[in-house]
N, C-alpha and C positions, 0 to 999 in steps of 0.2 A: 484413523480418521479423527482424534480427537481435536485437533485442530478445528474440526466444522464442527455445527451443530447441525440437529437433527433438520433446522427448518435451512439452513443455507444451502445441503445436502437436496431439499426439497425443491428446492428454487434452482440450483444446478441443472439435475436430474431434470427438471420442464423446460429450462432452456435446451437441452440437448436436441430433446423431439419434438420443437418449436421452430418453426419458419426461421425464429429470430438470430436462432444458432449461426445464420452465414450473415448476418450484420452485425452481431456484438461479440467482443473479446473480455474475458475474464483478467482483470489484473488486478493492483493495488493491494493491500495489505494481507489481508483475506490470504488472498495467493501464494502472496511470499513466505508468508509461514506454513501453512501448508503442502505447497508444494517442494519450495526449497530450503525454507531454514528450519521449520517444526519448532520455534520459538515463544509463542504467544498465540493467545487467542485475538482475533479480530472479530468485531460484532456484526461488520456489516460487506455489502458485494459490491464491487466496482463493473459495471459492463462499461465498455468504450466501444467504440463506434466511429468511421471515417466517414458516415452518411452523416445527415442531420437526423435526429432526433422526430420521429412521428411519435406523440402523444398517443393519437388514437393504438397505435399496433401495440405500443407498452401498456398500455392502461387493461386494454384487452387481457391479455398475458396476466399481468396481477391482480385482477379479477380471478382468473384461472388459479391460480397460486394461491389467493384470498380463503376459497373454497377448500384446493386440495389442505391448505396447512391448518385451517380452522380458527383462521387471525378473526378478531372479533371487529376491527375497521380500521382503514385506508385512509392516511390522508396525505400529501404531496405538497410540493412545490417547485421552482421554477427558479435557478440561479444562472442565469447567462444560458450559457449551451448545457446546463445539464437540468436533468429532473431528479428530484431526486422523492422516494417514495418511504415511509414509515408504514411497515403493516403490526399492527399491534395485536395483543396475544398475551399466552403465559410466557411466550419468550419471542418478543419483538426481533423484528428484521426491517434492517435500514438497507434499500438498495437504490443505487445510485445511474443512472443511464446518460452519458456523456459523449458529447461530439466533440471526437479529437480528429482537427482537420487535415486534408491532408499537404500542407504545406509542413508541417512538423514529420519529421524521420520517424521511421522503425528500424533500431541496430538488426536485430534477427525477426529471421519468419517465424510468425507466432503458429504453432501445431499446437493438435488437441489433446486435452487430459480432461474426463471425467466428463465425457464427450462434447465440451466447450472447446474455442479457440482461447487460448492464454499469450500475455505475454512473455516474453524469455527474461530470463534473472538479469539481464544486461538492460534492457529497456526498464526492469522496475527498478533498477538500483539508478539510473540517468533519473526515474523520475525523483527516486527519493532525494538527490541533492536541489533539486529545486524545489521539492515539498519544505526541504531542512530552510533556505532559504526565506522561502513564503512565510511560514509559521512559523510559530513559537511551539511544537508540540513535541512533548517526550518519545511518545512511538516511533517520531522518525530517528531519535537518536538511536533511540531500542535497536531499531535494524539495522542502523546504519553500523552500529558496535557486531552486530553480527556478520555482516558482507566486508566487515574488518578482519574479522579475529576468524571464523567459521569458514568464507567464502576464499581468503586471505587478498580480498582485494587492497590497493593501497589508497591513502587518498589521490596520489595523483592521477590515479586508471578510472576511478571515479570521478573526479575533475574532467576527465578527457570522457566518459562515456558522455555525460550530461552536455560537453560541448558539442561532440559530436550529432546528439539527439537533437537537442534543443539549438544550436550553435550560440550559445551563453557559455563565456569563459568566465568563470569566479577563481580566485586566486584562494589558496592555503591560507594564505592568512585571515581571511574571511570565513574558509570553513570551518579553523577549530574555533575561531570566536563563538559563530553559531551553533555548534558543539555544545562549549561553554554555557551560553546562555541555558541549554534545556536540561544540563545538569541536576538544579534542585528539583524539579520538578518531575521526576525518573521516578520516583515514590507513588506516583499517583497513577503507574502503569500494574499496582502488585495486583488487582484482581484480574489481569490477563495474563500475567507469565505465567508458566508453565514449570518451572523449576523446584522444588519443596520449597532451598532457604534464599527465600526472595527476598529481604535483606541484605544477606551479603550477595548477591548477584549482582544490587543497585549500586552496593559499593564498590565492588569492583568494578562496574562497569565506570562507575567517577573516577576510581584512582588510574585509570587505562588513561582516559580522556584525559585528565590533570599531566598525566607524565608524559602521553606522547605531544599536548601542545606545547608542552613546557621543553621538551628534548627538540622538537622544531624553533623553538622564539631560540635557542642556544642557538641552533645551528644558523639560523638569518642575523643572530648576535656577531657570532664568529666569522662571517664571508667577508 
């Protein structure tokens, strides 16, 4: 369990035996290392949701949570369809409650772990190519070098999950650029990996990325 911390574990554990458990699904970061790559640590909880979003039924809930974890106070806010809540403490928790509609695909049926609904490693690796997209942030490269090398997916099966999900086609040659881009900034992931020589992990993880863009620019050189 060292992926979790003791208050995420907390906050799982009351979604379980919570109404809420048959409208929200566990995904996003959090998950992905804990459940299937055991990579990094992730600070904070992603719930998703095909409903809209009631305020009232979450707020409830991390009131309840407030108490059982001993956070000293709550504050929130409000970004399009999602809420997202900061409970602060000796060790803060960011959780996120988000309405994913349903005209957007689910690849697989999501079943339960840790008596939540989650999503399946194929729907978070779809999301992470359009997280890679969206932002400029090193974690998503973090995972993505893992669902590379660990998961042995390719970029192309990746390209096709996120089309599939999302129906957004991005080309290769797009992905290693955005690759590229979150390269120098891999450095500012060292207080969540999990590896002793986090150093050379960040390096290796650049000279992967360098040679497999650079062995693909060959091969679209060469056609």
């Amino acid at each position: 369990m060292k992926e979790l911390t003791k208050e995420q574990l907390l906050a799982i554990s009351l979604l379980s035996t919570s109404p809420l458990v048959n409208k929200y699904y566990l995904t996003g970061g959090t998950l992905l290392s804990h459940r299937y790559l055991h990579h990094r640590l992730s600070l904070d909880l992603d719930f998703f949701t095909d409903q809209p979003v009631i305020f009232k039924e979450i707020n409830n809930w991390i009131n309840i949570l407030r108490k059982k974890g001993n956070f000293t106070n709550i504050t929130n806010q409000k970004i399009y369809d999602r809420w997202e809540f900061l409970l602060e403490g000796k060790n803060p928790l960011r959780i996120e409650f988000v309405y994913y509609s349903h005209d957007k695909k689910t690849i697989k049926k999501r079943v339960k772990f840790l008596g939540v609904y989650i999503d399946s490693l194929e729907d978070i690796a779809a999301n992470k190519i359009i997280s890679l997209m969206d932002r400029n942030e090193p974690k998503d490269l973090f995972d993505i070098y893992y669902l590379l090398t660990q998961k042995k997916y390719t970029p192309d099966k990746l390209l096709l999950l996120c089309k599939k999900k999302f129906d957004i086609k991005f080309t290769q040659n797009l992905f290693w650029s955005e690759c590229l881009k979150s390269l120098p900034l891999l450095t500012t992931l060292k207080p969540l990996i999990l590896k002793k020589n986090k150093d050379l992990l960040i390096r290796k993880i650049q000279d992967y990325f360098k040679s497999e863009s650079n062995t693909y620019l060959q091969t679209i050189i060469n056609e």
